[in-house]
C-alpha positions in Angstrom: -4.2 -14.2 3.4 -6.1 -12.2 0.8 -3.4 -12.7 -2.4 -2.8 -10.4 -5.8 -3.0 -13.2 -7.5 -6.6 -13.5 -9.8 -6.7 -17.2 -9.7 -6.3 -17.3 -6.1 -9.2 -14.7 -5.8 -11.7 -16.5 -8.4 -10.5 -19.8 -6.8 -13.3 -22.8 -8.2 -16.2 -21.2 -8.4 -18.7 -19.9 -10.7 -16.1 -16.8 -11.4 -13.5 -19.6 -13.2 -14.7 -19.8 -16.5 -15.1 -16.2 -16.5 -11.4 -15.4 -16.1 -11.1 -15.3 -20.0 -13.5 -12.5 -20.8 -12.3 -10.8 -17.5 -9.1 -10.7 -18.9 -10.3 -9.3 -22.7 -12.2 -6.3 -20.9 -9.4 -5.4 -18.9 -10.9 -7.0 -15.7 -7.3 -8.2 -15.2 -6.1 -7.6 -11.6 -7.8 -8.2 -8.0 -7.7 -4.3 -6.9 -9.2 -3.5 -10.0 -11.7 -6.5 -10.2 -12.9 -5.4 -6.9 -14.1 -2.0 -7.7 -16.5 -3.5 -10.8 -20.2 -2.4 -10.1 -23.3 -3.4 -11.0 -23.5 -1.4 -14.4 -20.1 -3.6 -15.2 -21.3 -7.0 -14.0 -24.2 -6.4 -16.3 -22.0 -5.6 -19.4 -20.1 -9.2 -19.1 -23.6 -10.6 -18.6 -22.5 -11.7 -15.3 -25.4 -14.7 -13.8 -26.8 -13.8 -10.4 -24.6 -15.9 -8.9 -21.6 -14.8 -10.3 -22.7 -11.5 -9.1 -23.0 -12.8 -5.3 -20.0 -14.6 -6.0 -18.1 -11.6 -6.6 -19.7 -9.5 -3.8 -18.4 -12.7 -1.3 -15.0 -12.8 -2.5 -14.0 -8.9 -2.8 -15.8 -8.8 0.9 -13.7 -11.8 2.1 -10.7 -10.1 0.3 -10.9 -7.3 2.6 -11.1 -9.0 5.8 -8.1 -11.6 4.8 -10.8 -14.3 4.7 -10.4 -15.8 2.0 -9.8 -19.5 2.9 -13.4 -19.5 3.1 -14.6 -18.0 0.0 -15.1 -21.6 -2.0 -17.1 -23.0 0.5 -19.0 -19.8 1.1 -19.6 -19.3 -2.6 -21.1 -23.4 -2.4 -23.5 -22.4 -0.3 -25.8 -20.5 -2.6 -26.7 -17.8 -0.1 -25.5 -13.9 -0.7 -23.7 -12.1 1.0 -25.9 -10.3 3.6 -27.6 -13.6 3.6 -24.4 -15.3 4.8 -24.5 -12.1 7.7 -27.2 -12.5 8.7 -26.1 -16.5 9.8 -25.3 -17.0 13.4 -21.9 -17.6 15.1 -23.1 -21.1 15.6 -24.1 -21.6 11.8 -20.7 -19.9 10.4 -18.8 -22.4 12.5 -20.4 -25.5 12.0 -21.6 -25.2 8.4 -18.0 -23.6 7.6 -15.6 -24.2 10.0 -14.8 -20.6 10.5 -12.9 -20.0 13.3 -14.4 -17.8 16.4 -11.6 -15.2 16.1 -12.9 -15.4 11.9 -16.2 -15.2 12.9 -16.3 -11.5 14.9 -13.9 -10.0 11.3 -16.5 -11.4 9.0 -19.6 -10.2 10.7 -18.0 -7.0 11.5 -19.1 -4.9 8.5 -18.4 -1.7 10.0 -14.8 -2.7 10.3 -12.3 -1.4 7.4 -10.0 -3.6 7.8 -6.4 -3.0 6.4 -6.6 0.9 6.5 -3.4 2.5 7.9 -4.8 4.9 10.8 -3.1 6.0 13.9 -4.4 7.6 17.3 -5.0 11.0 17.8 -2.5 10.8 20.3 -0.2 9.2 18.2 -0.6 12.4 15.5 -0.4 15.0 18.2 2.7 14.3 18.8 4.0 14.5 15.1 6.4 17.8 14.8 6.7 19.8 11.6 9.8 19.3 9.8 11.2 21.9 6.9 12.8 20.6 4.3 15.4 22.4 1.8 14.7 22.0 -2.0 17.5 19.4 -3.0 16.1 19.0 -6.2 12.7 18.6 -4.6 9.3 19.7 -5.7 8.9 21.7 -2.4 10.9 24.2 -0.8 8.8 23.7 3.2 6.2 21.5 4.8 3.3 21.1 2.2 1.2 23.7 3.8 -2.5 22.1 4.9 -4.8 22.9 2.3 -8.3 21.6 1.2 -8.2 18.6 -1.1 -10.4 18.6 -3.9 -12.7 16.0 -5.1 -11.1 14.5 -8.4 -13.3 14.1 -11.5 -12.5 10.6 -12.4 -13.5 8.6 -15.0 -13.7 5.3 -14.0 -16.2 4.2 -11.0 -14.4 2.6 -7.9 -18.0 1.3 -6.7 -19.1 -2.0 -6.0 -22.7 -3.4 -4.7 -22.4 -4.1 -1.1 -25.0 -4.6 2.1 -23.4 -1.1 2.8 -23.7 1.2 0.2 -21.9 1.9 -3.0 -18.5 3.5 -2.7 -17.7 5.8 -5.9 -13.7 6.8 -6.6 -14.7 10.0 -5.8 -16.0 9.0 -2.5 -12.8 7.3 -2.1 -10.6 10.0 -2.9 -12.7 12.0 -0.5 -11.9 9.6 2.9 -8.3 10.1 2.4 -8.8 14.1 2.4 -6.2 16.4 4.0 -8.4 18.6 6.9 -7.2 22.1 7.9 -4.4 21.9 10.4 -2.9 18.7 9.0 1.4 18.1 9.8 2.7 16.3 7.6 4.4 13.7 8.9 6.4 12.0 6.4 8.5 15.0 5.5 10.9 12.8 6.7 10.1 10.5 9.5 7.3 9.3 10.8 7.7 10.9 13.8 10.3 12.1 16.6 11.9 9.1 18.3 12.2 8.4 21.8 15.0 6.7 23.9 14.4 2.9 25.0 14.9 0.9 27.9 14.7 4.0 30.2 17.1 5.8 28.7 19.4 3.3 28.2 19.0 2.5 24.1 18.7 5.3 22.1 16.6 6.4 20.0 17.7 5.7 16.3 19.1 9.1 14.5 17.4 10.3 11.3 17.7 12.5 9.0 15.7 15.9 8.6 15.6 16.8 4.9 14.8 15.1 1.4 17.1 12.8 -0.8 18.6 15.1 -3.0 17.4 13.5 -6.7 20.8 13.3 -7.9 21.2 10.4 -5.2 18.3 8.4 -6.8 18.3 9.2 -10.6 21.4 7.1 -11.8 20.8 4.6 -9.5 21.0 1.0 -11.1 18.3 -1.3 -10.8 16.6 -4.5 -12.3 13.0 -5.7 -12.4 12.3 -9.1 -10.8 8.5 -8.8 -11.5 6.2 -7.3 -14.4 3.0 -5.8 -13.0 1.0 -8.7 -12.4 -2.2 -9.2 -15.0 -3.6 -13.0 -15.4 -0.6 -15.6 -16.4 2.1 -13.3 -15.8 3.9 -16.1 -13.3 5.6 -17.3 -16.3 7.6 -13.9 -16.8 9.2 -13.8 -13.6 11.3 -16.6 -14.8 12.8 -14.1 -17.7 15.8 -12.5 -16.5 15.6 -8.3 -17.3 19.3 -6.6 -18.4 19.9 -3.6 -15.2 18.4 -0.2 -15.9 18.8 3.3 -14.9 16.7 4.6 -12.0 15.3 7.5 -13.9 13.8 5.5 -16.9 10.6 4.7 -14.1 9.3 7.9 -13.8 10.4 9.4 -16.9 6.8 9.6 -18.6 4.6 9.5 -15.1 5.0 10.1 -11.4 5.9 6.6 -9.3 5.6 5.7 -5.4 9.1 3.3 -4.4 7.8 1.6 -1.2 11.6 0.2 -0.2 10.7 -2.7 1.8 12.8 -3.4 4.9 12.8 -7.4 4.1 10.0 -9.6 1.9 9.4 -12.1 4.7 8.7 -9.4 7.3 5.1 -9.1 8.4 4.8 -5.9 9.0 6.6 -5.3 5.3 4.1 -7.6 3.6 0.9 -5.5 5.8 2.4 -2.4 4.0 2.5 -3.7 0.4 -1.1 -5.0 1.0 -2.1 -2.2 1.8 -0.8 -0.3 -0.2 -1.0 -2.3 -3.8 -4.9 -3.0 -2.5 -5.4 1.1 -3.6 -4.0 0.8 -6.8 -7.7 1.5 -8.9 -6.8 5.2 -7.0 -3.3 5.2 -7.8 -4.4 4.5 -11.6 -7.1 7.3 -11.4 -4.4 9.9 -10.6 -2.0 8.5 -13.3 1.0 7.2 -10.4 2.8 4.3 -11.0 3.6 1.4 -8.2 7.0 -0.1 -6.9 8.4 -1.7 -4.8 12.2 -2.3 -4.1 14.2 -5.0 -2.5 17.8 -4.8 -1.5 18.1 -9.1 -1.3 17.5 -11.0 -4.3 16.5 -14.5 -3.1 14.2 -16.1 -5.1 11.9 -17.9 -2.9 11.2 -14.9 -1.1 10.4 -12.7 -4.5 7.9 -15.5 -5.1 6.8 -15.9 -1.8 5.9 -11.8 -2.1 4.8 -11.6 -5.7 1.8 -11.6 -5.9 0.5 -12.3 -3.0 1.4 -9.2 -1.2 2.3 -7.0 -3.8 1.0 -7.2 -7.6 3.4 -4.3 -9.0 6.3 -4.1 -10.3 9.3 -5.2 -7.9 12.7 -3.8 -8.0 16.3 -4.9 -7.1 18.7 -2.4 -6.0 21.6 -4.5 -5.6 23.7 -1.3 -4.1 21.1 -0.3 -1.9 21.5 3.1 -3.1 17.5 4.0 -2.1 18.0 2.8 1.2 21.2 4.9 1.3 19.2 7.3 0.3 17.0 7.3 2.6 19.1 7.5 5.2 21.2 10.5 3.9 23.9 8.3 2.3 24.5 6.4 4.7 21.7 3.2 5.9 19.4 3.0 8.5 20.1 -0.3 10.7 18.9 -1.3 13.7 19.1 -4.7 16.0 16.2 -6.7 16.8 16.8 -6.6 20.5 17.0 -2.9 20.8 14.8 -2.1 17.5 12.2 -4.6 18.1 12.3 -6.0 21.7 12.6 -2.9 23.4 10.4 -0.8 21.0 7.2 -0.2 22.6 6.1 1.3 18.8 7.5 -1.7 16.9 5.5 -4.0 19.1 2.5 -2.0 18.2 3.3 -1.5 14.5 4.0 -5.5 14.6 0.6 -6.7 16.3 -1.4 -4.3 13.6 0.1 -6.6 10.8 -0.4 -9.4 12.5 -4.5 -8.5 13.1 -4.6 -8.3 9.2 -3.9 -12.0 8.8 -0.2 -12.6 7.1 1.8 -14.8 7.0 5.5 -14.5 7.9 9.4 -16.2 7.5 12.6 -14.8 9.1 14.7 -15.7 5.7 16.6 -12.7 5.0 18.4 -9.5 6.2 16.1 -7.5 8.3 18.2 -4.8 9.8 18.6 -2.6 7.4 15.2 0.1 7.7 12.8 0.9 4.5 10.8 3.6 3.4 8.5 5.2 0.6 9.5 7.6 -2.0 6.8 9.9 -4.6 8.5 10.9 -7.0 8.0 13.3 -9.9 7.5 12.4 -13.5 10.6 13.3 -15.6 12.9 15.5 -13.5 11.3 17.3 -11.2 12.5 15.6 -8.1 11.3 13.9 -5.0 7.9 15.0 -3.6 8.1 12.8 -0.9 10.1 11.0 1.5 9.2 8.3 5.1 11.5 6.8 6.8 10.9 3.7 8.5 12.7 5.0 12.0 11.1 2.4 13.7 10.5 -1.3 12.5 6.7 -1.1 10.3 6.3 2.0 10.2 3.9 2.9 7.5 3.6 6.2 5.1 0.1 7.5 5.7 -2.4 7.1 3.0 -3.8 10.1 3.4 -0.3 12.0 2.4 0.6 9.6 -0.1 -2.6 10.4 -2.4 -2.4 14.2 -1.2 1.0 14.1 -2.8 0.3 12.0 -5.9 -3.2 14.5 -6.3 -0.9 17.7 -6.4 1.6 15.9 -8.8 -0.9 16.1 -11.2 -1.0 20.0 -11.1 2.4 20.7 -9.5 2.3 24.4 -10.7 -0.5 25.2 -8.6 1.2 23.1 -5.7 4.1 25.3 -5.7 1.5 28.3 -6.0 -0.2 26.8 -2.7 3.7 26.5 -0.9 4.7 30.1 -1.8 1.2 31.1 -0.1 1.5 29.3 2.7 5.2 30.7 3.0 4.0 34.1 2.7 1.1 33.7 5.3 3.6 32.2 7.9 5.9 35.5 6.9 
């Protein structure tokens, strides 16, 4: 699997004895690493085949490829020299897999983005929800995202082309006639087992922010930078809830259970945007409700290379769920949940790895939240088992947090249209 962790990603190549200077010019995690392009290479004085060494892994990284990247790096060849090889050549020069072979060669392929079917969306319903101490008072009306002036490049050389942060930004757009979905569950559920299981309730409006603010909470994991390992060893005194997000806005992906494969696609995908999430000044998170060490290990950071969080109470997850948690039973959850199936056979396609240590019943989510105290932008429910907040809302959410007068201009608009 394609890990957070730097070492992992340079592994024994030529990128090694670079890790030092990568680490002095702030070069110090994968997401970011990934993003360098040729103007930075050049300022680290980076050797041709550090360059193509780069390129390789960061390409590999994508596609969850990357018990290959020593031996492809050995070769000498770049990487659209190393595409242009034949199944044949991949297999017996590298011993990639078949199944390895059609992901690496497939460079159209963007592999780990969260997408769903147009089918799937059309049959999303628009939800209001009351203010509870939220930044909205209805459905974020659809508007036109704007381009953000960034400045930092998230571009990279590639045999594609060169992918700028504002190009970036611009893929995960909001069009004209958007639903938000995650205002508060993915979407409506449906009754299993022809009728006989059903459907999971859920509830329709956000957390009020009093049920999230004192909540008590302790950090297992710093943000991960090169030799941070040591640190999750150092036991941090319990916090307040609030302290996060005082100074900036946050995203708390609430995961369902560490071990979980569909849990650890989410956090991938998720922490593998964090150059984006930086641009637009939000903070990562992500919160477990079981503290069992192997498993923290197991998930930091491999899967996720934030900050993690233990809410012993489970007062998020109650949160989510209205006060109350949001179970469900692997037979009727999983078994009998066409969606689940799907939802579990799109994380396996990425590559992961998995374990059943743990307690797996109780449902996640994702909150945005505002900086200081204006309240919880955002709220998805997990209804069923890996379900995923869409990207696109998630940075439409985090974009407008950054001028959250004019969002609440934009609602009172759209609320005076629809009047």
């Amino acid at each position: 699997m394609a890990s957070f962790a730097i070492e992992d990603f340079v592994g024994n190549g030529s990128l090694q004895g670079l890790l030092p200077k990568l680490l002095e010019e702030g070069w110090d995690d994968v997401p970011t690493l990934k993003i360098m392009n040729a103007d930075d290479m050049n300022e680290l004085n980076m050797t041709q085949r550090q360059k193509d060494a780069l390129e390789i892994r960061s390409y590999l990284h994508d596609r969850a490829l990357m018990q290959y990247a020593d031996k492809l790096e050995e070769s000498g060849n770049s990487l659209s020299e190393l595409l242009n090889l034949s199944a044949v050549d991949l297999t017996s020069k590298f011993g990639m897999k078949r199944g390895h072979v059609a992901r690496f060669t497939d460079k159209t392929a963007d592999f780990g983005r969260h997408s769903f079917s147009e089918a799937y969306n059309l049959q999303v319903r628009r939800r209001s929800s009351l203010r509870n101490g939220s930044l909205y008072r209805k459905d974020i009306s659809p508007v036109n995202s704007r381009k953000q002036s960034m400045t930092r490049s998230l571009r990279r050389t590639s045999t594609t082309s060169d992918i700028s942060l504002e190009q970036s930004m611009a893929d995960f757009e909001i069009k004209d006639g958007h639903i938000f979905k995650g205002i508060v569950a993915s979407m409506p559920d449906e009754p299993r087992v022809c009728g006989c299981v059903q459907a999971t309730p859920v509830v329709e409006n956000v957390a009020h922010y009093s049920s999230i603010e004192n909540i008590t909470i302790q950090k297992l994991t710093p943000e991960y930078k090169i030799g941070m390992e040591r640190l999750v060893k150092t036991k941090t005194p319990p916090m307040k809830a609030s302290k996060l997000w005082r100074d900036k806005p946050a995203v708390l992906l609430c995961i369902r259970r560490p071990g979980c494969i569909m849990c650890r696609a989410e956090a991938h995908q998720l922490y593998a945007k964090k150059p984006i999430f930086d641009a637009l000044g939000v903070q990562l998170f992500a919160v477990l409700h079981e503290k069992i060490e192997s498993e923290v290990k197991d998930f930091w950071p491999r899967y996720w290379g934030g900050v993690v969080l233990f809410d012993k109470s489970m007062e998020f997850y109650k949160a989510l769920g209205g006060g109350n948690l949001l179970k469900d039973k692997f037979i009727s959850g999983f078994l009998f949940n066409p969606r689940a199936i799907s939802n579990y056979r799109r994380a396996k396609s990425m590559g992961l790895d998995q374990n059943f240590r743990g307690e797996g019943e109780t449902k996640g989510g994702l909150f945005i939240v505002g900086k200081g105290k204006s309240g919880i932008a955002y709220q998805f429910i997990e209804r069923n088992f890996g379900d995923w907040a869409p990207l696109t809302e998630v940075f439409e959410i985090c974009r407008r947090l950054q001028n959250p007068q004019e969002s609440q201009l934009e609602s009172i608009t759209s609320i005076q249209q629809q009047d």
